[in-house]
N, C-alpha and C positions, 0 to 999 in steps of 0.2 A: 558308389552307385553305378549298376550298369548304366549304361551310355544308351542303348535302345530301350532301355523301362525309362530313362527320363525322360527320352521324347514323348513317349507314350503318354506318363504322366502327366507333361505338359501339352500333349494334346486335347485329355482328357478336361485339364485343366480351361484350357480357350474355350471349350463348348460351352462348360459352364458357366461362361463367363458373355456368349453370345447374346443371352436377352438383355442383358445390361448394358453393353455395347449396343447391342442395336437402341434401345432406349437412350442412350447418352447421344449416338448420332442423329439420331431424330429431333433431339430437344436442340442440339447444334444447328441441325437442318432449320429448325422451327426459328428460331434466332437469327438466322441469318436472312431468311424468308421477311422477319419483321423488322430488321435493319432495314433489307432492298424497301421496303412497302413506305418507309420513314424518309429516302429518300425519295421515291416516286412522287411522296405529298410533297415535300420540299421544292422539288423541281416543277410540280404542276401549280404552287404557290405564287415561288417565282415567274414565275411563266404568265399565268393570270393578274398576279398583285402589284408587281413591281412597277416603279414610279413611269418606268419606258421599257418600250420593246425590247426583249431581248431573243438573240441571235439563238435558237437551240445547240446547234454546234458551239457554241462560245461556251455553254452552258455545260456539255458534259466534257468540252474539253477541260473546263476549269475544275470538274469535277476530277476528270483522270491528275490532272496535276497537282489537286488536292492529294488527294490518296498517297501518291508517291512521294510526295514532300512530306508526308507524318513517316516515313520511314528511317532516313537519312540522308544528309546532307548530299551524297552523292548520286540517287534514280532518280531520272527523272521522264519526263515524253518528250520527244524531238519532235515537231510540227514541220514541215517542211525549208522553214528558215532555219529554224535549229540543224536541222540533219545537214543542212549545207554548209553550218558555221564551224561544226563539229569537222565535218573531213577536211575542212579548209584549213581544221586547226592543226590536224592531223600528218594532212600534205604539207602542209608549215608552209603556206602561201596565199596573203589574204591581205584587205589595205584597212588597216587602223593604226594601234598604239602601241602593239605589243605589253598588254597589262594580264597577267592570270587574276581573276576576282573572284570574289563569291557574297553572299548577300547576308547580314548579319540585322535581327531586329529591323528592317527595313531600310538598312543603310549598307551602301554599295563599298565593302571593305579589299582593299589590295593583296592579295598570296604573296606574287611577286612578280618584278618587272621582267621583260626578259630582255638579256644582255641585249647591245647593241641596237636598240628600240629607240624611237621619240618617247616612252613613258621612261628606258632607263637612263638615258643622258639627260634630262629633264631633273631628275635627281628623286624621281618617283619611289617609294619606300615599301616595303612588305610593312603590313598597319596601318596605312595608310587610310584615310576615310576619303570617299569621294562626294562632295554634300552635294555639287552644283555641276551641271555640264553647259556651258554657253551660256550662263547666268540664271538655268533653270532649277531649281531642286529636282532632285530627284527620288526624295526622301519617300517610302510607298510604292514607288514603281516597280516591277519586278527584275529580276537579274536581267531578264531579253532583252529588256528592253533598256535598260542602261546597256548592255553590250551595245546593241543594236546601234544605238546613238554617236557610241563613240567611233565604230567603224566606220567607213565610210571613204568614198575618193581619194587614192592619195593626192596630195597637194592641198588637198583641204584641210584648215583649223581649227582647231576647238580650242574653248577655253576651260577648264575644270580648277574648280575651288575643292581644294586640297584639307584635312583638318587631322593634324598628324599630331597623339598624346605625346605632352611634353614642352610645345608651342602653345605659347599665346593666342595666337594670329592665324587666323587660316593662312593659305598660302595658295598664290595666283599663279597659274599657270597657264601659255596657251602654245599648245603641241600642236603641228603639224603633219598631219596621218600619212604613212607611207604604204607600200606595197610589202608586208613583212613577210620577207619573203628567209624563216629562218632557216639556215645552214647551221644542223641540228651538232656538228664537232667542227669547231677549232684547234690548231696546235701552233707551238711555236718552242723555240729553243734559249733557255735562258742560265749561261753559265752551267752550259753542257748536261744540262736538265731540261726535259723533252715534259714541256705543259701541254694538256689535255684538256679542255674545256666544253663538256656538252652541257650543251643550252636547253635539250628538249632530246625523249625520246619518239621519233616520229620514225618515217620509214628509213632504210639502211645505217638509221644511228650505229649499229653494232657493224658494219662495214664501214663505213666512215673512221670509225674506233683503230680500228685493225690496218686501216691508210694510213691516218696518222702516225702511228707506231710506226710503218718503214719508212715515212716522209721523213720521220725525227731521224732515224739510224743514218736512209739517205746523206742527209743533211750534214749530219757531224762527219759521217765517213768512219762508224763506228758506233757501238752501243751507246747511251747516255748512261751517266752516275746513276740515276733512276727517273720516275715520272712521276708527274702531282696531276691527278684525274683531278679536274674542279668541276663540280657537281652542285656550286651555290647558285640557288635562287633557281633551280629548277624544277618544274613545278609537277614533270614526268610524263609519263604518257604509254604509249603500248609494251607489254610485257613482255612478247619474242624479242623487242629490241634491247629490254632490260637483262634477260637473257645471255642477251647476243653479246652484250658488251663486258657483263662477269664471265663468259666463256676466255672470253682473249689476254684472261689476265691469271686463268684458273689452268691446272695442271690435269684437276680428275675433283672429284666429288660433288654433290647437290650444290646447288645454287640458290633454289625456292619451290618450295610447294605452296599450292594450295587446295584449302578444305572448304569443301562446299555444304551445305545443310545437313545430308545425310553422314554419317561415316565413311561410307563407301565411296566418296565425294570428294578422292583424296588424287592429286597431280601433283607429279614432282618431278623435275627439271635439275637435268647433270648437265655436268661440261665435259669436254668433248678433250683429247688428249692435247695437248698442244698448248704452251703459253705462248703467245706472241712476241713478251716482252723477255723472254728466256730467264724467268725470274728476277728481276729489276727490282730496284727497292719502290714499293709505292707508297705516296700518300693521299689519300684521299679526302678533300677538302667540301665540308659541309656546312649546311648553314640552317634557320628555321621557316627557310624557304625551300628546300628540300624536299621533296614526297614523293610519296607511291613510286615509280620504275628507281628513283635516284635511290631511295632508301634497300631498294632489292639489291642494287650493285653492291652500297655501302656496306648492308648487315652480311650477305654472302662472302667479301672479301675479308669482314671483320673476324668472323665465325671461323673462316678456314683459315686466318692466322695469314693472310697473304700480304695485306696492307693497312696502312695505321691512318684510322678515323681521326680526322683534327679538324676543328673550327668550335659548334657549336649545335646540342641536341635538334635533330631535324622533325619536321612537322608531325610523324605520326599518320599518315596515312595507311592502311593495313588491310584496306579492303580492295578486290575487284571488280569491276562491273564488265556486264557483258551489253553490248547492243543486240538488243533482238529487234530485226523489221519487224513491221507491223503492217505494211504496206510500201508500194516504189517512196513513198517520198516522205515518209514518218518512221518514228523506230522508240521502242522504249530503251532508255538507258538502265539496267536494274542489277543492283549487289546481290554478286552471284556465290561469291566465297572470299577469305581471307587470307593472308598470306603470310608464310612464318618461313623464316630466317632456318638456314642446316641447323643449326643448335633448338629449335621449335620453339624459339620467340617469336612472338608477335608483333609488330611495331606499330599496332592500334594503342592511340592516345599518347603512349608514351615515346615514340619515334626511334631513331637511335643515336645513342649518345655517343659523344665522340673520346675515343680513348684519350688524347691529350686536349683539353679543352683549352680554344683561343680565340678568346675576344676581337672583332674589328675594332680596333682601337682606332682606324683610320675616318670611322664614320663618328662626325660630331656628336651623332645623338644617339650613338648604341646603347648611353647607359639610361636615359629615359625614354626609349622609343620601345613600347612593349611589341613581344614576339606572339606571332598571330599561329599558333597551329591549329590541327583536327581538333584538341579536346577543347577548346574554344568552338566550336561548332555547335551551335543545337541539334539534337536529333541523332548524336554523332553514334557509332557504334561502342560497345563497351566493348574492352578487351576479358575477355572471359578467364583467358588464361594468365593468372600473377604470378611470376616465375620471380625468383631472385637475380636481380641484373649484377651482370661480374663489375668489381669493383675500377670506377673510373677517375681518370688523373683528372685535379682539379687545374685551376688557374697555376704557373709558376708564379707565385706569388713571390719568390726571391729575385724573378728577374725584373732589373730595374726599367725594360723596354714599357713593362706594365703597367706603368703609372706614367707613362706620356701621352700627355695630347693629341690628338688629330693635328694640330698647328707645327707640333714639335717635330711628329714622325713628317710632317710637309717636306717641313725644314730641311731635315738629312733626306729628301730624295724618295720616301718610303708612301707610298699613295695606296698601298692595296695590303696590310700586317698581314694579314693572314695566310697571302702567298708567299708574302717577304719570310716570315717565322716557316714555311714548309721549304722553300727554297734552302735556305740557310740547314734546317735540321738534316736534310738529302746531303749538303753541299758536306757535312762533317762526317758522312762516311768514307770519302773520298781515298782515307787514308788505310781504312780497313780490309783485309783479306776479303776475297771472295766467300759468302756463304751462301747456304739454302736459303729461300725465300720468307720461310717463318722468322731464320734466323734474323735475316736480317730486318725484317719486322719489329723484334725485340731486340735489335741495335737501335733501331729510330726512335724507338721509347725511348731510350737512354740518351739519346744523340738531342733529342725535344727537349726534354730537360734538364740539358749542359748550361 
């Protein structure tokens, strides 16, 4: 068919199609007109009926927070306490407990702690429940307001009653709130293996990244055998630093795009020439605390075949939200687009799984403490797109480290398997030629399963 009789025909076609349209808009118009009017009686009800005075501003704020909370778990309205909690979290500088939560059935449930916290030396758990703060319930209150509570003065105490699946017994706890002030990478050198540990992506994470790296080389006085990114229990945060930190580890190709409502909605994010680590062997260590910025490094480094995913499937987060102000001291949070992995996976609901899977065998209660992610959220988004996931190594079920204890691994010295088992698989290349970076990728598979 010509190319300018289609358009034609299809323009011909749209006119005809205008009274019905316009008649479908109007009946849309007319429905939404008797929504607004459904709530206006609602609100002037309220207003009139209710047992006490109420506040009109409470009233439609409750309403905006309505609305945005039937969407997904992640938009929400920042109030001017929120907008300051949010950058605070952001700047990674603030005095509470260091806990990421979210609100499940009206109970204030744990994502995860973050390292080096009163919530994480405490022995605070991803699943965790939080029933009681200072002996109050809090069962009904809204997320703020448990945040709220728990923040506060460092030097000051709370107590929080803990009810973690698995336990009989609640569990009593009383933390003392600090100024967390977190320092978003850590690094250290261990049997000439250069650990990497970001806690949170906040401002210069992806500088900080790229310090570390010559702090290590510094250090040894020479390259390290390779590096283990640890990426558990982070719970993520802005995306140029998610970016920034698959850039330093990447040679040349996408990292992450995201699609926003329309088609044409579509952003996508290269790396830049240059690995920092000159091709090193990575591995990259996850956990079911894991989300959103962690999982972009994870699935990008996985996709490009640069570094080998081990621990355990991570949360699932796959959406991003943008802040738009709304004013100096309010701001909506609202899901703007999704995001997919070079290979255009999505990591909504089902997260990413990690090529050699490895249990914390070191935490007493990994085999009954259930894993909290996104598709455990109400409201949560569906993954639209069902893609065949590439086939992943299960447990080595042959190796006999896998059926010891937390008591036992004590015993020999081993407090953290998960680094102990990536450490160890890095440490068996040691004897191997030099290769490419994939290559030596699919060395580590084999090296894991020695």
């Amino acid at each position: 068919m010509n190319s300018s009789l289609f358009r034609n025909a299809a323009a011909l076609a749209a006119l005809a199609l205008v009274p019905a349209t316009t008649a479908a808009l109007a009946e849309a118009e007319g429905s939404n007109y008797a929504a607004l009017d459904e709530f206006m009686d609602v609100f002037q009800r309220v207003r009139s009926d209710y047992v006490e005075k109420v506040d009109d501003e409470k009233l439609i704020r409750g309403a905006i927070a309505g609305m945005l909370s039937s969407l997904d778990p992640h938009s929400g309205f920042l109030d001017a306490r929120d907008f300051n909690n949010l950058k605070a979290q952001t700047e990674g500088n603030y005095g509470g407990l260091g806990l990421t939560v979210s609100m499940e059935d009206g109970t204030v449930k744990v994502v995860a702690p973050t390292a080096d916290t009163p919530a994480a030396r405490a022995g605070i758990k991803a699943g965790d429940y939080i029933t009681h703060l200072d002996g109050e319930l809090i069962y009904g209150s809204t997320l703020d307001e448990a945040v709220e509570k728990m923040r506060g003065e460092a030097g000051t105490s709370i107590k929080l009653t803990i009810v973690r699946p698995g336990r009989d017994k609640p569990i009593e706890l009383t933390l003392t709130r600090e100024i967390i002030d977190i320092k978003p990478v850590k690094w250290e050198v261990k049997n000439g293996i250069g650990v990497i540990q970001i806690i949170s992506f906040s401002a210069n994470t992806g500088a900080d990244v790229r310090s570390a790296i010559r702090s290590i080389e510094k250090s040894l006085g020479h390259r390290p055998t390779g590096y283990i990114l640890d990426m558990r229990s982070n719970p993520g945060g802005l995306l140029d630093e998610a970016v920034s930190v698959s850039d330093a580890f990447l040679e040349q190709g996408e990292i992450v795009s995201q699609r926003g409502r329309q088609r044409s909605d579509i952003e996508r994010y290269y790396a830049k020439p240059g690995d920092d680590t000159k091709g090193a062997p990575i591995i990259v260590l996850v956990d079911a605390g894991s989300a959103s910025a962690s999982e972009i490094v994870a699935g990008a480094l996985q996709d490009q075949h640069r570094g080998l995913i081990m621990g355990e499937t991570t949360f699932g987060k796959g959406s991003v939200q943008t802040l738009l102000p709304l004013s100096p001291s309010t701001a909506l949070r609202l899901t703007t687009a999704r995001y997919y992995t070079p290979s255009g996976r999505s990591v909504q609901e089902g997260g990413i799984k990690p090529d050699i899977r490895v249990p914390q065998l070191s935490d007493p209660d990994y085999k009954t403490r259930p894993r909290f992610r996104e598709s455990d959220l109400r409201r949560h988004l569906i993954n639209e797109i069902k893609s065949d996931d590439p086939v992943f190594e299960e447990d080595a079920k042959d190796d006999p480290r896998f059926s010891m204890t937390a008591e036992q691994l004590k015993e020999k010295g081993i407090d953290d398997f998960q680094l102990h088992y990536a450490l160890e698989t890095i440490a068996r290349l040691r004897q191997q030629p030099a290769t490419t970076a994939q290559t030596q990728t699919s060395a580590l598979k084999k090296a894991a399963k020695r």
